[in-house]
Structures are given as C-alpha cells and as structure tokens.
N, C-alpha and C positions, 0 to 999 in steps of 0.2 A: 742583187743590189750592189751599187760600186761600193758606198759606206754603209753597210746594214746597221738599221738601229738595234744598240745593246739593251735587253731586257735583264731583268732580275726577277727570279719565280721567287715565292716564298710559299712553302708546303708543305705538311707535317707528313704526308701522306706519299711515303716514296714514290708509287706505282702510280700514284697521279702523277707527281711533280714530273716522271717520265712522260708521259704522254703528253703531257704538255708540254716540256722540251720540245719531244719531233712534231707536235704539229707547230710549234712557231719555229721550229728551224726549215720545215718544211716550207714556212709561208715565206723565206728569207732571212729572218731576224739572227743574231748573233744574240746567243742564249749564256749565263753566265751556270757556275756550275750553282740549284738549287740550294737554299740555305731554310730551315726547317724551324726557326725560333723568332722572336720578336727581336729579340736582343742583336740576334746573326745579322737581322736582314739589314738594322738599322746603322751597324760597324761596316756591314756591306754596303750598302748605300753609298755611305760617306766617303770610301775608302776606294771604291769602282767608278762610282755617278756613271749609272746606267740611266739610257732616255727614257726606261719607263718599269715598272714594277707591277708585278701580277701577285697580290695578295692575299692569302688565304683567311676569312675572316675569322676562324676559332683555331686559333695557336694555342698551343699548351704553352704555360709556364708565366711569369708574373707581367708579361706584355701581350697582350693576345694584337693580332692583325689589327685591329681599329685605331688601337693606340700606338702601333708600330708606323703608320700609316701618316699620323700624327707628326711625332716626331720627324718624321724625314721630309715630309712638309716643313716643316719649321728651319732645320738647320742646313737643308739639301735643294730643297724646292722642288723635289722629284715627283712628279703626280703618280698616283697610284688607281689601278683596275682591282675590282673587288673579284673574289672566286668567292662562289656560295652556292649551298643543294637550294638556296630556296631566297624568291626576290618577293618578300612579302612587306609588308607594310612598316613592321617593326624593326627589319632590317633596312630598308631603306632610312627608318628614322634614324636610327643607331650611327650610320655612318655620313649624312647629311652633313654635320659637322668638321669632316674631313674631307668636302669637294668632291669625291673622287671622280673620276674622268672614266665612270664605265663599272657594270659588272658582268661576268661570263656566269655561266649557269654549272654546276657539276650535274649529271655527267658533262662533259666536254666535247662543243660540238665542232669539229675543224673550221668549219665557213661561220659558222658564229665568233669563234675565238678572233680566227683573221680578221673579221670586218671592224670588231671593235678594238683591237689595238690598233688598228689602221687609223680608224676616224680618232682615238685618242693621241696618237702621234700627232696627227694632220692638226688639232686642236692645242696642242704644245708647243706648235710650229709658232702658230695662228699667235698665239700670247705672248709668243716669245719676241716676232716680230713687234706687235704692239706697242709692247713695252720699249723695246728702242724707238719706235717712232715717235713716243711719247717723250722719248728724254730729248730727242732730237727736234723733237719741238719745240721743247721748251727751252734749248738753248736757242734758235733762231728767232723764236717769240721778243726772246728780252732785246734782241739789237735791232729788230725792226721798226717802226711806229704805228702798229696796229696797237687800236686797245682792245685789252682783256681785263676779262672780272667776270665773274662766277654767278649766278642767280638760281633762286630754291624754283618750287612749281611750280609759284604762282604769280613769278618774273621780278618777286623781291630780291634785293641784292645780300647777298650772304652777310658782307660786313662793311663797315661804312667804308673801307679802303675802293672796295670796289664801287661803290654810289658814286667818290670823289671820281675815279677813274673811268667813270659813264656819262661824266655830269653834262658834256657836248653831246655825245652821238645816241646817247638811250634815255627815251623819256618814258613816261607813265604811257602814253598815247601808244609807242612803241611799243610799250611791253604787252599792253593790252591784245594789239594786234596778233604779237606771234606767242600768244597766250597757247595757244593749239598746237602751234609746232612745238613749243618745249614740253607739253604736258607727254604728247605724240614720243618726242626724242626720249626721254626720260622713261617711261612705260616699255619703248621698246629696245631701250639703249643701242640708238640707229646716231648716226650725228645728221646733221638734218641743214639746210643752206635758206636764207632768211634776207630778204631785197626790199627796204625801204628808203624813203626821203623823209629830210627834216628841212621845212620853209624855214628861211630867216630872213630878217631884212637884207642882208647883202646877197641874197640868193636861193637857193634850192641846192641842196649836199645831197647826194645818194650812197647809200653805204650798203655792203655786204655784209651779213652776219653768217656764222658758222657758230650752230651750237651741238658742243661735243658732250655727250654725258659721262660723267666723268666716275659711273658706276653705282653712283649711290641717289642719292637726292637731291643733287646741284650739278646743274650743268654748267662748261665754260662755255662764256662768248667771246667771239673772236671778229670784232668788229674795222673793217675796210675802208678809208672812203675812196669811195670810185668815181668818184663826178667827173674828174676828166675823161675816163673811159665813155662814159657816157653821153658827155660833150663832143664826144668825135674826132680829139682831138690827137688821135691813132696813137697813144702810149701803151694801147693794151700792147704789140707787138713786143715795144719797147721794154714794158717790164718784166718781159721772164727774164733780165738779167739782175731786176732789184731783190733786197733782203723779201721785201713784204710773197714776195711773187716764190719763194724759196720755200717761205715757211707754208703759202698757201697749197704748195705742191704737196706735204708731207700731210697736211690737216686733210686732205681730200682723199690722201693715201689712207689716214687714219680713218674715215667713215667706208672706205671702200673694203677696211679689213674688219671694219665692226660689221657689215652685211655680209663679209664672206662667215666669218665666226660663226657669227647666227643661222645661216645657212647650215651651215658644218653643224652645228648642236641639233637644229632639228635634223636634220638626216642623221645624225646617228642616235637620237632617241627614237625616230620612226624603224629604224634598222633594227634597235634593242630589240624591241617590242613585238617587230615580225619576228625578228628569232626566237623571242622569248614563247611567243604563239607556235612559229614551227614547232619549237622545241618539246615543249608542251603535249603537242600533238603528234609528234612522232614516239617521245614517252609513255604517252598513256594510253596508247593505241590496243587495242583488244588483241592485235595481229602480231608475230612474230617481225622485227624490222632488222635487218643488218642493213649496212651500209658498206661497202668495201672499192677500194681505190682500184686505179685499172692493173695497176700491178699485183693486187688481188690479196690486198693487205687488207684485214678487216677493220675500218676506224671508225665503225657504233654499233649496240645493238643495244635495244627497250628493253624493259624491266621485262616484258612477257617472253623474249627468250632467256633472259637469267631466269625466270621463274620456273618455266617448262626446262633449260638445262639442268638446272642447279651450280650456274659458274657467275663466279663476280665479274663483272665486266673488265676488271684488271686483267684478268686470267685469258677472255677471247679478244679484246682488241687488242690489236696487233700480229694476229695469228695470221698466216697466209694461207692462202685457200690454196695456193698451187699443192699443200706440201700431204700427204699421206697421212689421214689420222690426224686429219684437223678436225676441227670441235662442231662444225656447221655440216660441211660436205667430207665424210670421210675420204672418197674416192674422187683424185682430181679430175682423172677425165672426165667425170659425171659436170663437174663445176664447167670444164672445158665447153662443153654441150651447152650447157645452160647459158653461156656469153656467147654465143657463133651466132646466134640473133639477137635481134630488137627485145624480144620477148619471149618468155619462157613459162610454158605451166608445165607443174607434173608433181607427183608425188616425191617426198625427199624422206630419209629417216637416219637417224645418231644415236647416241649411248649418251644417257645424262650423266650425272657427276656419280650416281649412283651404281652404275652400269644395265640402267635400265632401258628399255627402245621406248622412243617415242619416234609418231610419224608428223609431217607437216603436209599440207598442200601445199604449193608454194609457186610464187610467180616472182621471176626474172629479170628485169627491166633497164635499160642502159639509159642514165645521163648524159646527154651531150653538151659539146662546151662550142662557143663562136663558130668553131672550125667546122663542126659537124661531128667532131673522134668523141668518142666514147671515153669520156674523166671516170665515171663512175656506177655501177652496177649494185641497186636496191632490191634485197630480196623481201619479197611482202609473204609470209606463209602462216597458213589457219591450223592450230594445234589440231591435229584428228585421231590424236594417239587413242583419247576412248571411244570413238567411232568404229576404228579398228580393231582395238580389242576385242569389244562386242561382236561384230565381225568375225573374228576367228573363232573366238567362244561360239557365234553360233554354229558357226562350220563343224566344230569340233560337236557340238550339241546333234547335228545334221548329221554327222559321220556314227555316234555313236547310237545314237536309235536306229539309224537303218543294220548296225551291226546286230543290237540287241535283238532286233524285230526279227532275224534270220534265226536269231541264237532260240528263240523263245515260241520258234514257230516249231521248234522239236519239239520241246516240252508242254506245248500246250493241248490240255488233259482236262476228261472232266472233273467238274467239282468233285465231285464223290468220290471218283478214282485218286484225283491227287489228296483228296480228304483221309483216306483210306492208307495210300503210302505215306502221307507226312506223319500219320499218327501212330502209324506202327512203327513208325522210326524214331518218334518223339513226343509220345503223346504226353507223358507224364510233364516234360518240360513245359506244353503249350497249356495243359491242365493250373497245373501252381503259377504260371503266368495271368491267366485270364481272371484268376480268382484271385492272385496276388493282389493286382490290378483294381478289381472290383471291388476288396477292400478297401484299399487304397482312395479309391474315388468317393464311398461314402464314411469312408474313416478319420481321413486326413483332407487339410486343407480348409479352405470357405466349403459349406454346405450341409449337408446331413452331420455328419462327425462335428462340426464345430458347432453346430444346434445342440445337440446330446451334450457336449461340453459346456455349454453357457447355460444350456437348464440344470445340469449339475450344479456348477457355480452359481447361482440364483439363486435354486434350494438353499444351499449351502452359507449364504451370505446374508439370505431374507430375516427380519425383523415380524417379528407378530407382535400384533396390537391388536386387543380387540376384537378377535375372528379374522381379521386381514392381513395381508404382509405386506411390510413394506420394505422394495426392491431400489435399487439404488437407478437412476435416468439412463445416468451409462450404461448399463447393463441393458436395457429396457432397446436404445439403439442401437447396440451391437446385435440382437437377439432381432430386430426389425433387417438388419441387413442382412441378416443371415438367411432372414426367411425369403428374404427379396431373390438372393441366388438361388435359394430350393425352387423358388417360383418361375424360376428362368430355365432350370434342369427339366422342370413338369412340363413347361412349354415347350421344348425342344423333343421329349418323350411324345408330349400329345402332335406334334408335327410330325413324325417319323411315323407314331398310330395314324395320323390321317395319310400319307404319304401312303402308305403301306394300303390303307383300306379305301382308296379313291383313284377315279384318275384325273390325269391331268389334262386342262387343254392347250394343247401345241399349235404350235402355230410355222408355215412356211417360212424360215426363214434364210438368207442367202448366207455363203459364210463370211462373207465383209461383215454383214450386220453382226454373226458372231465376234469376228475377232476385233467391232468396234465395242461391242459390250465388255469384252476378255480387256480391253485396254482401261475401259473404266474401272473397271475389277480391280484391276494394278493400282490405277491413281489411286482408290481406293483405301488398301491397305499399305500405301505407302507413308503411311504418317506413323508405321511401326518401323522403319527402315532405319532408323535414328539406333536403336535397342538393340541390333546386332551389325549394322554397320553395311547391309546387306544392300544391292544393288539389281532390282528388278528389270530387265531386258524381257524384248518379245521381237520376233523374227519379223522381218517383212513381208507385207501379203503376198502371195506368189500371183499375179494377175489370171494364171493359169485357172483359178480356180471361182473366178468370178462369177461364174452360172452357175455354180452348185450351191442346193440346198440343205440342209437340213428341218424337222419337226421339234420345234421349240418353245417351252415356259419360260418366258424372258421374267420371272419374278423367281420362279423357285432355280433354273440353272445358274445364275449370278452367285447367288446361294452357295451354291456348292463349290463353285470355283473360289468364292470367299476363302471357306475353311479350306481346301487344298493349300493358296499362295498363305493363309497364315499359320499351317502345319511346317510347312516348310521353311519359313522364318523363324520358327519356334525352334528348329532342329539343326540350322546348317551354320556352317561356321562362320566365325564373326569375317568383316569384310570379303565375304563370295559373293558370287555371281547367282540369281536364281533365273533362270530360263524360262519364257513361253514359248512353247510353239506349236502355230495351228497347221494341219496341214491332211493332208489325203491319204489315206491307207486301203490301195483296195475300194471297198463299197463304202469304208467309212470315213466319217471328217473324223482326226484327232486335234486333241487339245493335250498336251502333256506340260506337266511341271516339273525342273529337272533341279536339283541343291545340290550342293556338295554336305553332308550329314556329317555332324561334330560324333565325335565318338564317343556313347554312353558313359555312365558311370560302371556300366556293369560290363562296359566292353564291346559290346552293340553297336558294330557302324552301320546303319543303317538300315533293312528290311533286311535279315536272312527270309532264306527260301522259304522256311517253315512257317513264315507270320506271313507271308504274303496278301493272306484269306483274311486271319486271325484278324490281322489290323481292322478288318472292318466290321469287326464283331463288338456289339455293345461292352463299353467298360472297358475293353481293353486296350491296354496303354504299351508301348515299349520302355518305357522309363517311367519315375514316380515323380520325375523334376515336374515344378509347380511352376507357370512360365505366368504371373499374375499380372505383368506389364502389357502381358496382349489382348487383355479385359475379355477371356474368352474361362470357358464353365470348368474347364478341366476334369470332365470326366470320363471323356473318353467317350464320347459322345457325335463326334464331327466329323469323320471321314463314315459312320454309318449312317450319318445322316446324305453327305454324300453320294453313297452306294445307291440308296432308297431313291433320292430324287433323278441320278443316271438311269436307275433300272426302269421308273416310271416314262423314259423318254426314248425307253427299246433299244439303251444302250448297256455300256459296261464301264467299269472301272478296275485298274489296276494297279497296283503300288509294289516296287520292284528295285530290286539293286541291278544297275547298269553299270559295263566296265568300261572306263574310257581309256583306252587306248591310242587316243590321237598324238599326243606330244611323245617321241622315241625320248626326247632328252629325258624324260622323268620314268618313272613307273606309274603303272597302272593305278588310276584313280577309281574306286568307289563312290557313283553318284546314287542320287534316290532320282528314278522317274516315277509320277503319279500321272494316268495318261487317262482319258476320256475318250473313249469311242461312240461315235452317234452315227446310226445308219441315215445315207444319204436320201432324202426323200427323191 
C-alpha cells in the first residue's frame, strides 16, 4: 500500500497480540506497537489517531475493551473491531451500544481478520465521505433557491417552520402521493428522487423532489422547480453552471454513497457470517486441520490437534515446516513430498507435549490462488494413534504365543506325570494353598461364612416373647441375601454336576460365527471396563480361515468365555490392554485371553508353573482379594467351571505365564494367557 492504513491492537494476551501483528502486517497494514489496558489504548488513541482499532473485549483492570471502545468513540471518533472466543448473543448485546464496525473470532483466522478490517476501513471511508458531502450540502443549500424542510413518515412536516417553507410547492395531495417513497427512503435509508406537478391558475409548475433520510425518523426534502426544463425551453444544458444545479450534483452524490454504504454493510455482514460458519467448521471438525502458507509457516490448527498434541496453538502457529523438529512434520523432506503434488495421502507421526507417538492419516492438499500457484497447503489427518496401538499390541500378542507355543511344546506332559513332578517339588505349598483358599471361600466374604455369622448374630440379639423370638427386619434381609448367594454357589455346583454327568449338543459351526459370538462376549463384559480402567481389543479375522469349523454349544461355550474375559479383569493392571485372539493351531481353532497380571499381595504375578493345573481345581484361588464390583460368587468356582464345559466340547484349556519379549526398549514382561483349544470338525 503507498499510505497503509494505521491500526492499533489492544490485547492482554501477548502471544496473540503477536499473531495478530504479522497477519495484519502481512495483509499490508502499518501496525502500531500493541498496548494491553483500557486506559493504554485510550492515551493511544488520542495521542496516534490510528484509522482503526482491534479490540480485545475482556481487558483486565477498571476499563475493560467495551468501555475503552466507548471512550475513544466519544473524544476520537475512531471506530473500533471487536476480538472475542465467542459471537453469542449476549456479547453482541453488550457491545451494540458502542457501533462497532466488525468482530474477529479468537482463534485467529488470516482471511477472516483481512476481510473484515478491509470492509471496516472501506465503511469509515464511506462515512467519512458522507459526512463532508453533507456539510457541503448544506452550505450550497442555503445560497441556492431550492426549498427545503424536513417531514416525519407520514409526510407531516416536522415544525411549522418547515409547513411555512412548503406552503407553494408541497400539499397534502402531494404528500399523499409520495407516501410510499418516504416510508420506502426511511425503512431503507436509500435517498429516493420524487417528480410531481401542481395546477394553478396561471399554469402547471413541475417540480423535483429528493428525499434524503437523514438517519432517524425524518427525512429532508429538497424541492426543484423544473418547469422550464420541461417546457423545452433547453436551460437543462444551461444550468450545470447555476447554484441549484451544484448542489443538485452533491445530493445525488449523497444517495449514490448511501447505496454504496449499504452495499458495503451487507457484504460484510454476509462475509462475517460465512467466516464465522467456515470458522466454525474448520474448529470443530472431528479431523486434525493445519493450515500452513507457501512459505511453510504454519497459520492455524483446530482444537483436535492441540488436543491430540498437547500444544496451545500460541506454541505451533508460526512454526515452519521447512525447519527439523517441528511440531506437525518432524522430518522436512517428508513435508517436501507431501507439497511436489496436488494431493497427498499417507501415514504421518510426532511426539506430543508429553513425548508420547501419536500416528495421523493424513491428506495434503494445495490452495490455489487467480494465478493458478499454490498460496496455500491444508493438512486434513484422522488421529489413528489407538488403531495403531492396538495394532502393535497385537503383533506383539502374535509374536509372543507363537514364541510361547515353541517354548511349551517341550514341556507339554501328561497330567499325571507333570502331577507327579509339580508335587514332589511343591506339594506341601499347593496343599495349604488349595485348602487356604477353600476356607477362605466359605469362611470369609458373602456366602456360607457370612450365613454362620448373621445366625450367630440373630441368636445373639433375638428377644423371646412367649415361646417366639423376636428378630430385628434387618437382620431377617441381610440373612435373605445371604441365602440368595449360597443359592447361586449351589447352582453353579449343580451346573458343573450336570456338565460333568451329560453331554452336550454341538453343533457345526464355522469360526467367523465363533469369533462373532467371542465379540459379543466382550460387549458383554464391557460394562466392567470402567473398575480397572482396562481396554478390551480382539484381532482381525484372518479370511484364511473362513471354511473352518468347529462342534459347538453356542449357550454353555459363551459361558466360559464369560468367566475367562472377567478373570482377567479381575487381575490385570489398571489401564492395560486385554487381548483376544482367535486363530489356528495345527488341527485346532484357538481362542486365547492374554492380561498383563497386577502383582499379588503375597507376591504372585501371575500363574507360576506349579498352579497351572491347580487353577482349575474347585476352590482354589491365587489370592483371597474379594473383587465384589464384578457381581461374580468368588469362590473359586469359574475357571472350573470353564474346564468342564471345554472338556465337554473335546477340547482343552490352559492358563499359563507368557514372556513377552517383543519391545528390546524394556525388559521382559510377564503376561497371563488363558487359551482354548477346540478340535476342528
């Protein structure tokens, strides 16, 4: 620009009032250095008279932006632009009273900022002109002999000065007539051109009217007579050198700059609005959004990459892509790639604030400007960092059972034999285990033990009267729900006797329909996920495997899978991962469930070798923790119930510590797999 217009920012918020700077220096403007108070902006004002002011609405200290705004209104004239996170309704009210000529949205959008100090300059022009045509009017008015005088809506004259000063050229007849044009002028504050005659006896007068609205509720007329023009009597030529013909020029100027204005106000309230909508929409967009200039300066990004980084948008806009260990594309030449076309897809990944990897999918894409060149480059990318995860955790789940399954193909022995070694190695520990346990289970807790306790207490508390006793209500319900769990333990006993004394009927089924059952399982007990923080994953079907079958109880195998995924909830550490995965082994399908295992109270991470078997021995528990959140019997009771309905479907079950060895970065993890073998029909 030869003379750029001077703005004044006012912003409590350094790292904005920066950003704001370069993009209006960017867009041309001569930017004065930011001032941060009410008080500042106002001494600046007065003291610079800059053509326009970018206002921040919540100033600290005893002026805030509304009233600063105000003031320099008042003693400056300087119009002012609002800055605000938010253009809601209450904030439009609040500042109503102070005109302002525009608001920008925080964040800060470059093509939103430019357009509206644009069309508010263009509109300060616009008034500014006005206003001298208007003085320049009204001196050319008074030497001329037009008359003038003022009229309300309804074509009554303001004050009798004006009635005396109508009393030849405006009648009632008159006013009636251009009834519609002043309601028209006034309504749209347009100035509006008005062609009647008045018969008299010495003739027929023709006159011009111009009615100006004069902003509020009265417009002026500005009444002509033209009868000679009319007459033919060729003076029109002649008068562009008279006074009338001067002022007529500037009053025509005047209605040609009242429909430019209007113009101007609605394109930049349609302008607001779409950006307020882009804006809108590029903020709350589900999808990762940067914006970055061709020079590869980053100037936006949505709340869903500060949220997925963990960076305040002060912190990445303005960072450059070209530069190594930038915050979006570490690596530039990867960036370099991704602009050598029109469009780009591909996977991208970064270190958040935390220094944690997240991955994006991400697409590319160039803006172009008149020319055809590339202004500017939109990355659009879909967080997929827990896709990935998952992902690896399964690889790493993939890698580790096929390690295990080498490891465990040496050791796999019969029952009896390894019955035989575990117990001459350890009998006595597995012995006060199983019986620890077994106490435990009808000693302590809901069930047997807390029955014996509450019929003590009862005894002990009971009133006789009579021959009768009388027992307190409370007592009477707690001693009902008591019985209600012994009655769930006997059902589970009387399940595992039928189990045991029947068979089942199986039925063909393929292993999609399995691992669409193993999915519902999960939905399932996912309404316990909440209690440990724990996050259920299962592997993708391999299509490989789409023609195989297995023989299936689709009522008692769900079952089992149950208490497996909520054994494993019970036990693993808070925020892990628990695994499914269905897959082929040899002649048989596997189902395995994989945790990472909290480490006991008594030291216990997860199945040593010696419990292997044990686990699925009635009663027996690895720990005496009471898990009462997962509304399950706690006697130890559910992985043998397990056993019984695998065994009945001419499989196996096994439950086993796995070493994960996948990540070199760390040491070796200790998981639990609980794995199901079903021979393939």
């Amino acid at each position: 620009m030869a003379n750029p217009k001077k703005i004044l920012i006012v912003e409590n918020d350094a790292p904005s009032a920066v950003h704001l700077s370069q993009i209006l220096k960017t867009c041309g403007y001569m930017v004065f250095d930011p001032v941060e108070s009410g008080a500042a902006a106002v001494k600046t004002a007065f003291d610079l008279s800059p053509d326009l002011i970018l206002m921040d609405i919540n100033l600290e200290g005893d002026i805030d932006g509304i009233t600063a705004a105000l003031m320099i209104k008042e003693r400056c004239g300087i119009p002012c632009i609002y800055s605000t996170v938010s253009m809601d309704d209450a904030t439009i009210k609040k500042t109503r009273g102070t005109a302002p000529y525009g608001y920008i949205l925080k964040p800060y959008d470059k093509n939103m900022i430019c357009a509206t100090v644009d069309m508010a300059l263009n509109r300060s022009n616009l008034e500014r002109r006005l206003q001298d045509i208007e003085v320049r009017t009204g001196a050319d008015l008074t030497s001329q002999p037009d008359t003038v005088f003022y009229i309300d809506r309804d074509g009554g004259f303001g004050d009798e000065s004006g009635r005396t000063a109508a009393r030849h050229v405006w009648t009632k007849k008159t006013a009636a007539r251009a009834e519609t044009l002043i309601r028209g002028a006034l309504e749209k504050q347009i100035a509006s051109t008005f062609h009647y005659a008045l018969v008299r006896r010495a003739g027929t007068s023709y006159y011009e009217a111009q009615i100006v609205p004069d902003g509020g509720e009265r417009a002026r007329v500005i009444v002509r007579d033209v009868t000679l023009m009319k007459m033919g009597e060729g003076r029109r030529l002649n008068r562009s050198h008279e006074p009338g013909v001067r002022a007529n020029s500037p009053t025509r100027e005047l209605a040609a700059l009242h429909e430019d204005l209007e113009r101007e106000i609605s394109l930049r309230r349609d302008l607001e609005q779409n950006c307020k909508v882009f804006g809108h929409a590029l903020e709350q967009n589900p999808h990762l959004i940067v914006i970055v200039s061709k020079a590869g300066i980053v100037e936006y990004v949505n709340a869903a990459f500060t949220d997925i980084s963990g960076y305040d948008k002060s912190r990445v806009i303005g960072t450059n892509m070209n530069r190594h260990g930038n915050l979006i594309v570490t690596d530039p030449e990867i960036w370099k790639t991704m602009i050598n076309t029109d469009q780009w897809n591909g996977e991208l990944h970064s270190l958040n604030r935390n220094g944690d990897i997240y991955f994006m999918l991400a697409t590319t894409s160039s803006v172009r400007d008149d020319m055809g060149e590339a202004s500017h480059y939109i990355i659009t990318a879909e967080n997929i960092t827990e896709e990935k995860q998952e992902k690896m955790i399964m690889d790493e789940v993939r890698q580790t059972l096929d390690r295990s399954g080498r490891e465990f193909q040496n050791r796999d022995m019969d029952w009896k034999e390894w019955q035989e070694r575990m117990m001459e190695r350890n009998i006595s520990r597995i012995d006060k285990s199983l019986f620890k346990h077994i106490y435990n289970s009808f000693s302590r807790g809901a069930g047997f033990g807390t029955l014996i306790s509450h019929i003590d207490l009862m005894l002990s508390s009971a009133e006789q009267a009579g021959g009768r006793y009388i027992v307190d209500s409370g007592m009477i319900d707690m001693i009902q729900s008591t019985v209600n769990i012994i009655k769930d333990a006997l059902k589970t006993f009387t399940s595992i006797n039928w189990i045991i004394n029947n068979d089942f009927d199986l039925q063909k089924t393929s292993l999609i329909e399995l691992y669409e059952i193993a999915k519902v399982v999960v939905t399932t007990v996912s309404e316990y996920r909440s209690i440990g923080n724990n996050r259920i994953i299962m592997n993708e079907f391999n299509p490989r495997f789409k023609d195989s079958y297995v023989n299936l109880n689709k009522d008692y195998f769900p079952r089992a899978l149950y208490e497996i995924l909520i054994n494993a909830m019970k036990f693993s550490k808070k925020n892990s991962y628990i695994t499914v995965f269905v897959s082929i082994m040899g002649r048989n399908a596997t189902l395995s469930v994989i945790n990472d295992p909290e480490k006991s109270d008594d030291g216990i991470i997860g199945i040593p070798i010696e419990y292997e078997k044990a686990v699925f021995e009635p009663f027996f528990r690895l720990t005496g923790v009471v898990h009462d959140q997962y509304n399950t019997l706690e006697f130890g009771l559910g992985l043998t119930l397990v056993e019984k309905i695998v065994g009945k479907h001419g499989g196996d079950v096994t439950a086993r510590n796995i070493i994960d060895h996948s990540d070199a970065r760390r040491e070796s993890q200790v998981k639990v797999s609980v794995s199901i073998s079903l021979p393939l029909a």
